[in-house]
LOBAZA-911309 format. One record per atom (N, C-alpha, C): residue in one letter; x, y, z. Coordinates in steps of 0.2 Angstrom, whole numbers, plus 5000, padded with zeros to 4 digits. Each point is the difference from the previous one (the first is absolute). Layout:
N
aXYZ ...
//
This chain:
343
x513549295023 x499850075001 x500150015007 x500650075000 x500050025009 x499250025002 x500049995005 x499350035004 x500150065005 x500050065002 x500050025005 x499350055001 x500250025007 x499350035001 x500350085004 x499650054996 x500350075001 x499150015005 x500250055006 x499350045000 x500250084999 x499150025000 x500150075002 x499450025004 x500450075002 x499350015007 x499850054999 x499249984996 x499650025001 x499249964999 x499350035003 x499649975004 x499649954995 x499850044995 x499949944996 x500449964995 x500650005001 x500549954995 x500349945005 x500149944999 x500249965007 x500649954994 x500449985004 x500549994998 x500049925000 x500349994993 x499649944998 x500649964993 x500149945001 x500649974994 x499749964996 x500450024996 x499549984991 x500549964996 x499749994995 x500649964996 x500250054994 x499650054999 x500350054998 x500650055006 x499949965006 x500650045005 x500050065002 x499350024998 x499850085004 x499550005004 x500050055002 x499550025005 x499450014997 x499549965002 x499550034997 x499350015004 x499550084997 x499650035004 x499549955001 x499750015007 x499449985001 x499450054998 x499750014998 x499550064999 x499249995002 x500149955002 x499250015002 x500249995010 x499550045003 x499850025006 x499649965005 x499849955001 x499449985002 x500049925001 x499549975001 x499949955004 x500549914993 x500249995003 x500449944996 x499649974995 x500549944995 x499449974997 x499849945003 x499549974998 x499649965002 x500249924997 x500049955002 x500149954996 x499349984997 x500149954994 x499450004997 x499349955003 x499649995000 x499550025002 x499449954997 x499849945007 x499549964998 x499550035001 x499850055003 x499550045003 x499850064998 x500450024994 x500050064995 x499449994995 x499550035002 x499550004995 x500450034991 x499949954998 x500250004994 x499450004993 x499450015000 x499550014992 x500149915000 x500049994994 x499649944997 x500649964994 x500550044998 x500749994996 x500249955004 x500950004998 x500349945004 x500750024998 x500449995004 x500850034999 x500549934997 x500250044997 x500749954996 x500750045003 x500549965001 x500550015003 x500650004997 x500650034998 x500649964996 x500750065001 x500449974997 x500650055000 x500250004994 x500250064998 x500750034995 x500549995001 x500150004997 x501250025000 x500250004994 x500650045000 x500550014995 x500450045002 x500450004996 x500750025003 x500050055005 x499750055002 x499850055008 x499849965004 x499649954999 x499949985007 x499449974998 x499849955005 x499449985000 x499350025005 x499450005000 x499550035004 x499249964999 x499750005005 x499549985001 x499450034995 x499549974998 x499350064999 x499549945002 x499550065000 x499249964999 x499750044995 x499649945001 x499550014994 x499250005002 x499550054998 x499350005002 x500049994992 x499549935002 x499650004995 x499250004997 x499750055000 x499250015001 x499849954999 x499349985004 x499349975001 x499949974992 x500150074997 x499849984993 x500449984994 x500650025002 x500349974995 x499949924999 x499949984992 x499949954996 x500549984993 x500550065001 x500549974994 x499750034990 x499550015000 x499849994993 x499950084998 x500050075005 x500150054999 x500650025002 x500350074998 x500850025003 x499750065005 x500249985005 x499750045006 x500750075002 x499850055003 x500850055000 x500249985008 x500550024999 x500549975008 x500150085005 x500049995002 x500350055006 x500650005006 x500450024999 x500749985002 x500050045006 x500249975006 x499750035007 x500850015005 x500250074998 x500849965006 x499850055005 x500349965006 x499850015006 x500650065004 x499950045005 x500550035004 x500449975004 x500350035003 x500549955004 x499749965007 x500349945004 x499749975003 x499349965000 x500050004993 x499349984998 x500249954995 x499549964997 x499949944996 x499450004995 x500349964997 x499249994994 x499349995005 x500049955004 x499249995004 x500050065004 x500650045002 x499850085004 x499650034996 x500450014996 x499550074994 x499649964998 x499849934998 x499250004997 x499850015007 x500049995004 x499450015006 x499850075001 x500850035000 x499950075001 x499650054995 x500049964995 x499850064994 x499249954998 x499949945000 x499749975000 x499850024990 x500549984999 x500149974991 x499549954998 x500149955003 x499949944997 x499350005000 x499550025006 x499450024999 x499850034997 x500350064996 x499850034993 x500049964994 x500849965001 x500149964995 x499649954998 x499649965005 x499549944998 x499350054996 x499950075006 x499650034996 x499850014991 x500550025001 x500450034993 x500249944996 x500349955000 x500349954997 x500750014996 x500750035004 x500550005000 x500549985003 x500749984999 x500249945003 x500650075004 x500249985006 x500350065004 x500749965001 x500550044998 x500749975002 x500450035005 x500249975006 x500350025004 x500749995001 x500750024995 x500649995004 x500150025007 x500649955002 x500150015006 x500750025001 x500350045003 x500650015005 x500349965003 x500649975001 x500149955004 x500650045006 x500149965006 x500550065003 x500549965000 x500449974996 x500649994997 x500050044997 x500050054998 x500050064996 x499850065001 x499649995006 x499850085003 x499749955007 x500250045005 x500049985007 x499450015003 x499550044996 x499350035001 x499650004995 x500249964995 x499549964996 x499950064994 x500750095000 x499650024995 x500250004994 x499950034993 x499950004994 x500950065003 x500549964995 x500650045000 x499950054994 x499650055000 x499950034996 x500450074997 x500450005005 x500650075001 x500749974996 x500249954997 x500849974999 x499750014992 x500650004996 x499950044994 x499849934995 x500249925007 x500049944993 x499249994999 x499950035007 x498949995000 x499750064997 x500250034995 x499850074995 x500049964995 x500249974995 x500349984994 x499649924998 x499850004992 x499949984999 x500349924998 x499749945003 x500649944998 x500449995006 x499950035005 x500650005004 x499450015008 x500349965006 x499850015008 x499349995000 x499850035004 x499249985002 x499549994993 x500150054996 x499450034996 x500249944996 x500449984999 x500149944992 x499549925005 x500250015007 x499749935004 x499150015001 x499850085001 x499449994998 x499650004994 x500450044996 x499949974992 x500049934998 x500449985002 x500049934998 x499149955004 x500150025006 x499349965002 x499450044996 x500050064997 x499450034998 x499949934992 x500749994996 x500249954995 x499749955001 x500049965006 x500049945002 x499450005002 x499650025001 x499150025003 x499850004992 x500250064995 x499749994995 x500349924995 x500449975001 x500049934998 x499649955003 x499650015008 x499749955001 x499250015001 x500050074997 x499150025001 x499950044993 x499349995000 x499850064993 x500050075004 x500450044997 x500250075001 x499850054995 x499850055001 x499850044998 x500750074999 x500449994995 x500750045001 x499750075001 x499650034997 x499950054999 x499450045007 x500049955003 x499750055006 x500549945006 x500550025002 x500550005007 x500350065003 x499949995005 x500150065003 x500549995008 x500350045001 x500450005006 x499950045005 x499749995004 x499850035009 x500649995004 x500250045005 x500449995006 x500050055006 x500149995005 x500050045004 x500850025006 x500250085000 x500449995004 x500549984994 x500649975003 x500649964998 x499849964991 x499549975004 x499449964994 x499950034994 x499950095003 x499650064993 x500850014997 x500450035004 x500750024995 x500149954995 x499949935003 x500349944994 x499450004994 x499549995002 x499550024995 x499950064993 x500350075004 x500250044994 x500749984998 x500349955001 x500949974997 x499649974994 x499549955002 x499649964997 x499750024993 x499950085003 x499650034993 x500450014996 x500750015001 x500450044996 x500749934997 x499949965003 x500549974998 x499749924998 x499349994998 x499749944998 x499250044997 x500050054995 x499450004998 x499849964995 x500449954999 x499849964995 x499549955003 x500049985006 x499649985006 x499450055005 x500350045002 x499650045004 x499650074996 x499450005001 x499750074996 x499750035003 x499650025007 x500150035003 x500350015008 x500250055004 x500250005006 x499850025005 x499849975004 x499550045009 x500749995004 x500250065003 x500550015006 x499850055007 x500049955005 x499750035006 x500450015006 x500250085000 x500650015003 x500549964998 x500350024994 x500549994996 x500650054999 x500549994996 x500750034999 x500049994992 x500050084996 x500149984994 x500749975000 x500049974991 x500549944998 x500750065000 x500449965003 x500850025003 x499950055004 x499650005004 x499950075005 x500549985005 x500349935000 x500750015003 x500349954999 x500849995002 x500349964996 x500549985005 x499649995006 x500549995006 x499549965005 x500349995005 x499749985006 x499950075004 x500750035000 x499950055004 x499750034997 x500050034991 x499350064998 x499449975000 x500049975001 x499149965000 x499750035007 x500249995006 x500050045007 x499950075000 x500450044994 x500050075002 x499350004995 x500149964995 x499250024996 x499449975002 x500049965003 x499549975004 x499550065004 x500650045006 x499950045002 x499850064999 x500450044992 x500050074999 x499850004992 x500049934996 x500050004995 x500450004995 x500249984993 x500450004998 x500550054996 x500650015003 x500550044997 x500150004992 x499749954995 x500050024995 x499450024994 x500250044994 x499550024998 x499649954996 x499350025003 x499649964996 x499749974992 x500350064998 x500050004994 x500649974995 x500550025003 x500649945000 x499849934999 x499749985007 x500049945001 x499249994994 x499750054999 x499649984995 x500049974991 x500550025001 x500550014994 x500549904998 x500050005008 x500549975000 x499549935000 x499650005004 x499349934997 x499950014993 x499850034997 x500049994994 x500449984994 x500750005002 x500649994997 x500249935003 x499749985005 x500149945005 x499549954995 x499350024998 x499649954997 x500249984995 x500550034996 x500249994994 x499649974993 x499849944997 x499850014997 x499249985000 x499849995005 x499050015004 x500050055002 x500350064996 x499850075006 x499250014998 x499750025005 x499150015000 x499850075007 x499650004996 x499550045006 x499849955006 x500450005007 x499849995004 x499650025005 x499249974998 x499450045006 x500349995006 x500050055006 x500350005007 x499250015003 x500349975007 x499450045005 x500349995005 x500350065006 x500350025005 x499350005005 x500549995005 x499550015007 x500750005005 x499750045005 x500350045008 x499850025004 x499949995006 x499850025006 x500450055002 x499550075002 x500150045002 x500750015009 x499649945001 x500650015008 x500449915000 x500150004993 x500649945001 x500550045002 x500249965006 x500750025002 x500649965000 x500149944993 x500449975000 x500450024992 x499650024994 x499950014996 x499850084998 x500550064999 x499950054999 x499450014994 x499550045000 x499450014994 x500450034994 x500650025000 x500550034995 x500249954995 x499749955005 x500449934994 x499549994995 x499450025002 x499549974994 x499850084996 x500250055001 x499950064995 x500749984995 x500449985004 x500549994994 x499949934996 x499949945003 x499549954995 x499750054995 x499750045001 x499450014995 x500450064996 x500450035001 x500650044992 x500049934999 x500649975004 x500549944994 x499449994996 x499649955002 x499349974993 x499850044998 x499950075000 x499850064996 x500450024994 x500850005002 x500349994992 x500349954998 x499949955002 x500249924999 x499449984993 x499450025004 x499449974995 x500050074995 x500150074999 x500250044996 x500449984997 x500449995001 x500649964995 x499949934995 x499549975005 x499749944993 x499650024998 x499650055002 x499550004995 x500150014991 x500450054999 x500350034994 x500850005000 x500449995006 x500749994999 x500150095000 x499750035002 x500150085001 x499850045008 x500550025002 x500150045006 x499350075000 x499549984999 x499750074996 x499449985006 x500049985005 x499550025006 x499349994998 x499749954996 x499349964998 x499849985006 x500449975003 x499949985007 x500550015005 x499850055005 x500250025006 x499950005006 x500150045003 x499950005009 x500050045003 x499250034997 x499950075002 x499249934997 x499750025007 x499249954998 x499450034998 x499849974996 x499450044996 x499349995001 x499949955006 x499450025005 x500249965006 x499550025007 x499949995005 x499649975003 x499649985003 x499549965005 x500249995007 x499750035004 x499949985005 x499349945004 x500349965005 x499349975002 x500449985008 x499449945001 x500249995007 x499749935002 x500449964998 x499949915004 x500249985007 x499750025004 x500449985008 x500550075000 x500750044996 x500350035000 x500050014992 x500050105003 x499850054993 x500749984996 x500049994993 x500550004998 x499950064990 x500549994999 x500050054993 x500249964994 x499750024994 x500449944995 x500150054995 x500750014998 x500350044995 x499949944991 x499650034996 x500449984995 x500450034993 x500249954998 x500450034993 x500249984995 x499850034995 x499850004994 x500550004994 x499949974994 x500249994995 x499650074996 x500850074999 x499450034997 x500050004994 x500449954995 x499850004992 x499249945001 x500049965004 x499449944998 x499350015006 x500350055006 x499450035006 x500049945004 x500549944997 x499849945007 x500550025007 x499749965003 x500250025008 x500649925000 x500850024999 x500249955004 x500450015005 x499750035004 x500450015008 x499350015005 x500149975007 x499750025004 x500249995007 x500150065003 x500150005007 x499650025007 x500049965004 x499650025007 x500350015005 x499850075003 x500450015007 x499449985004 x500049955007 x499650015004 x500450025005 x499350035003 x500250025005 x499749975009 x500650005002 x500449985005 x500149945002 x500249964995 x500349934996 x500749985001 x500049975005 x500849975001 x500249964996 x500449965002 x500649964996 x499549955001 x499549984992 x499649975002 x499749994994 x499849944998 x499549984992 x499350025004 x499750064995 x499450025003 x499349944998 x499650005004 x499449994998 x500049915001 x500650005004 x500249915002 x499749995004 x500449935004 x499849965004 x500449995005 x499850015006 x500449975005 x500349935002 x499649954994 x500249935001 x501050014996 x500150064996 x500750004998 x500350065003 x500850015002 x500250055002 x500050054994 x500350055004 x499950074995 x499450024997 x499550005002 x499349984998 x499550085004 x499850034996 x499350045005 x499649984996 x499449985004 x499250004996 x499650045000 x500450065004 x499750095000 x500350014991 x499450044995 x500750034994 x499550004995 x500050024994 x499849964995 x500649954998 x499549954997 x500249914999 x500450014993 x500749995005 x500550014993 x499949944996 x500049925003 x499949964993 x499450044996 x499750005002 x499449994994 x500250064996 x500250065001 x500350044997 x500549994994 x500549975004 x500449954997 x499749954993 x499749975001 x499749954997 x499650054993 x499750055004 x499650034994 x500450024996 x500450045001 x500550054997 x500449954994 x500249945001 x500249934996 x499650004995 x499450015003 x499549974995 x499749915001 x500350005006 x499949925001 x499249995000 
//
């Protein structure tokens, strides 16, 4: 395969050669990743290490495996993909997973990014073969979600996919194009699924949001799950002054999953669930934020829920400093995270 390297100039995209041969965005702002870490307080668990491959490529993950895990109950998984310039030991530190995880007693899976494939370690989540089912990234993470539940008791029916950044768009790929695998979705500063389909659209939606419609592309998930269509519970989160990651990207996250999961619920366009919110809360953890939710109105369940905080950079709130991207100002998105799974 030729290799060449294109740039473009602009401040957050940095020019960068892939084995895909395109340019691909950097999208996180902020302090590099960290190598991993004998001095990373880590809970009471213990990491397992290994790689996937097939025919897209090969990648690295880790594995938290709780305190508690014993093998003779099926515990639920948590599938954790990180932003750019980060790593599986960045985001557990930054979000501090793993210490919920032993709390809780689930096992937390971190793929990894390599940069023979992206130059800044992120999730090529813009190119149309990383959308599609059986094909590019999404088939390489599915398959390690596969191979986890072959070497641990798994609980299929509670797995969930979390990400952030780069990591969140891959995550709603995730919902829509492996719900045979993944049931529900947290995306933090995220890009609904196909919100672009380029190096270069990904930069202009990054920035101003996505040029296509959301309902389209809601349409277009649910035709994408094909024969595991479901009601995918979402839960969105934004920081008010990210300035790497326009907030237009996650109002449109929450149309697409609003007729996405309308469409599985009865295979009918008739608006049971939509995105117009059917309550609010306001509170204030460190930084006041708002929590929209939305409702199934034939069953009155709530499967959407989103939170704008306010004045939340590019950043997993309610973190740790010991991982980049991280504020420890916020409400605590794992445990949010966590609840919302039902973990």
């Amino acid at each position: 395969m030729k290799f060449r390297c294109l740039a473009l100039l602009l401040p957050f995209l940095l020019a960068a050669c892939s084995r895909q041969a395109q340019v691909l965005p950097a999208d996180l702002a902020g302090s590099p990743k960290t190598t991993p870490p004998t001095l990373r307080a880590q809970s009471t668990g213990y990491w397992v290490s290994g790689t996937y491959s097939n025919a897209y490529g090969a990648r690295y993950y880790r594995l938290w495996v709780p305190a508690g895990y014993d093998g003779t109950t099926a515990r639920p998984v948590m599938v954790m993909l990180h932003g750019c310039k980060q790593d599986g030991y960045d985001f557990a530190a930054g979000t501090r997973m793993n210490a919920l995880a032993d709390a809780r007693n689930f096992l937390v899976l971190y793929p990894e990014q390599g940069t023979a494939y992206n130059s800044y370690d992120c999730w090529n989540w813009f190119y149309d073969v990383n959308q599609r089912r059986g094909s590019g990234e999404p088939s390489i993470i599915a398959g390690m979600i596969s191979l986890v539940k072959s070497k641990y008791r798994v609980d299929a029916a509670r797995v969930g996919v979390a990400g952030l950044s780069a990591g969140a768009a891959m995550a709603n790929i995730m919902g829509c194009t492996y719900p045979d695998h993944i049931r529900k979705v947290a995306a933090f500063a995220g890009v609904m699924y196909r919100g672009a389909i380029s190096a270069t659209g990904a930069t202009s939606t990054m920035s101003s949001g996505s040029p296509y419609d959301p309902n389209e592309r809601g349409t277009s998930c649910y035709n994408e799950m094909s024969t595991s269509k479901r009601v995918m519970p979402t839960l969105l989160f934004h920081g008010s002054s990210d300035g790497t990651v326009s907030i237009t990207n996650t109002h449109q996250t929450g149309a697409q999953w609003a007729q996405t999961s309308d469409l599985a619920y009865d295979s009918l366009d008739d608006s049971d669930i939509d995105n117009t919110a059917d309550a609010s809360a306001s509170g204030t953890a460190c930084r006041s934020y708002t929590r929209y939710d939305y409702r199934n109105s034939a069953t009155g369940g709530t499967v959407m829920q989103k939170y704008i905080i306010s004045g939340l950079g590019h950043a997993w709130s309610g973190g740790s400093t010991a991982g980049s991207y991280a504020d420890p100002c916020g409400p605590d998105a794992s445990t949010l995270v966590a609840n919302f799974f039902g973990f």
